[in-house]
N, C-alpha and C positions, 0 to 999 in steps of 0.2 A: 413452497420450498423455502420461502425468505425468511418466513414466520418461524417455522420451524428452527432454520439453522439462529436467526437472530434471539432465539429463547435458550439456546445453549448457555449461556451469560449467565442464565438464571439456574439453570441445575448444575451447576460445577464452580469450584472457585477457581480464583486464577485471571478470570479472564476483568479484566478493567473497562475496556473499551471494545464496542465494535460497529463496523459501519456496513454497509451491503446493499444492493443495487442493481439493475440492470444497465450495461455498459453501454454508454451515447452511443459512443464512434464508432468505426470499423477499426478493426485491424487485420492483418496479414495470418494470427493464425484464429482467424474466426469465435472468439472466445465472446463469451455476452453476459455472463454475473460476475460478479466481483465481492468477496468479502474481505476486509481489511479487521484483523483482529489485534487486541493491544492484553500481552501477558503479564503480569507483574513480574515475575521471573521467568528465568529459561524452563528449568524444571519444571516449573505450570505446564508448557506445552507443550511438554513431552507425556504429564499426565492427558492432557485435553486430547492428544493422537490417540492416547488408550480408554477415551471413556468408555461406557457403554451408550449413556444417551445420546451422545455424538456419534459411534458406531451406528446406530439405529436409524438415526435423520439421514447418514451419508447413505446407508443402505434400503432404506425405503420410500425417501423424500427427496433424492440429487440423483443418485445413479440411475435409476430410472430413464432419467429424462436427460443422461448427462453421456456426451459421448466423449470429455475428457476434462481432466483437472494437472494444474499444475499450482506446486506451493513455492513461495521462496520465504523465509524466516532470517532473522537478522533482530541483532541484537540495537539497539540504540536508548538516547538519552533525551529526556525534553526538560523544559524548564520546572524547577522544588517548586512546584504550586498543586493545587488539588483540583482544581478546573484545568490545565494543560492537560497533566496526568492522567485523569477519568475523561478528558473532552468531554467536559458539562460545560451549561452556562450557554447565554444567546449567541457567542461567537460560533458554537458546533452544533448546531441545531439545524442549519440551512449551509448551502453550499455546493462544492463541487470535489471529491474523493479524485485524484491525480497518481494513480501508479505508475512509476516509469519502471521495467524488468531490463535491466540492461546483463549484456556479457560481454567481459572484458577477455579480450585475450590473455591466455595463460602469464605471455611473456612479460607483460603489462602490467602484473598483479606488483600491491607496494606503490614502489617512488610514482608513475605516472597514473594509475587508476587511483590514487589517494589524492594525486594534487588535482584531478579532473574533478571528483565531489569535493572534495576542500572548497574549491573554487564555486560549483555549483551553489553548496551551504551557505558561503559570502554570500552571493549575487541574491541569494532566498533574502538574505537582512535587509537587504536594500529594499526592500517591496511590503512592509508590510501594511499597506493599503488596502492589497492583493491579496495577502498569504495568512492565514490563520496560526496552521504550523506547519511543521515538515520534519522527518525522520530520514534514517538512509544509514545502510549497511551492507555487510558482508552475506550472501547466503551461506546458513548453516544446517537447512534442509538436507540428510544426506540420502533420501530418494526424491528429490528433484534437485537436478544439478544444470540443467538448461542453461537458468539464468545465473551469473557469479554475483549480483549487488540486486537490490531495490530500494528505491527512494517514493515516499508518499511526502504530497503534500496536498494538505486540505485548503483550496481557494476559497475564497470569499461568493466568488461568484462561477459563472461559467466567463463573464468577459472578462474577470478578472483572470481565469487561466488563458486566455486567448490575447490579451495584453501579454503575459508573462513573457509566454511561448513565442508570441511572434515580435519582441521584444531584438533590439539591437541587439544587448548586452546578455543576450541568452543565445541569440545565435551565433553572437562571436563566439561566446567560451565554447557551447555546444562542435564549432567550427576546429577550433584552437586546440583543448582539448583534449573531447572527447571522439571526435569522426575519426581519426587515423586508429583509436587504441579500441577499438569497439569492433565484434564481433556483429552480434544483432541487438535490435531492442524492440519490448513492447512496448511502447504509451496506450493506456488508455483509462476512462475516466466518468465519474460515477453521479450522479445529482443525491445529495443527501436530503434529500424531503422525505418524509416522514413515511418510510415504508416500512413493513417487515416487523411493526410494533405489536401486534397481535400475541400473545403469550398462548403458546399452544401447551 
């Protein structure tokens, strides 16, 4: 199934980057793969929802074996370079894939969910010892509406996301924040070792 969905890249343009995995942790709604995709434009992904080879994998190679999917899409910005942008190069090769799904309260949205990842995006600068990169926006998925934001970020390591996370200065803001304006959230989180490279 990994092989498959990670060969998508290769039949369709559009896609730049992508990463995928089976999920370490546990979480709360039971979820266990994870793929993280990177579009050049918006438009790309709304071709990539209508492929056919994509149709094909979701329908013969995932659903199968899948007894639920949820998406969040969001637009974001990373640094004018050709390795950030593609995630090539030895810094994306190894690692640890960090999806946070969060939902903000309706009432929330604007002045207090903006200055909560505002803050979060600072506190990312500060670390990069830790941090490879990290992205984070709005969802503009308009059949999945579960989650309202998600934020990826690629750690360096696994203790590197485990410093981050159990960090002062992450549980403050997390504290300060985000806990009072927050609905639910997912975290969970991926080892980028070399799977899924198989070209079917």
């Amino acid at each position: 199934m990994l092989d498959y969905l990670y060969t998508t890249q290769y039949q369709m343009r559009g896609i730049i980057a992508i990463t995928l995995g089976r999920i370490s942790d546990q979480n709360i709604e039971n979820y266990t793969h994870a793929v993280y995709m990177r579009f050049q434009r918006k438009e790309d992904l709304g071709k990539f929802y209508e492929n056919p080879f994509y149709l094909g994998v979701l329908r013969e190679r995932v659903m199968p074996y899948c007894h639920g999917l949820i998406y969040v899409d969001f637009e974001s910005e990373v640094e004018d370079d050709i390795l950030p942008i593609f995630r090539k190069g030895e810094e994306f090769n190894y690692g640890v894939e960090f999806i946070l799904l969060i939902s903000f309260a309706k009432s929330k949205f604007g002045g207090p969910a903006e200055d909560a990842l505002a803050s979060l995006a600072e506190l990312i600068l500060e670390f990069p010892s830790l941090i490879v990169q990290s992205t984070q926006g709005l969802n503009f998925c308009p059949s999945s509406k579960e989650y309202t934001h998600g934020v990826v970020i690629r750690f360096r390591s696994i203790e590197a996301l485990e410093l981050f996370t159990g960090s002062t200065e992450y549980k403050d803001i997390w504290r300060s924040k985000f806990q009072m304006i927050v609905q639910k959230t997912l975290p969970i989180h991926f080892s980028v070792d070399p799977v899924g490279t198989e070209i079917m």
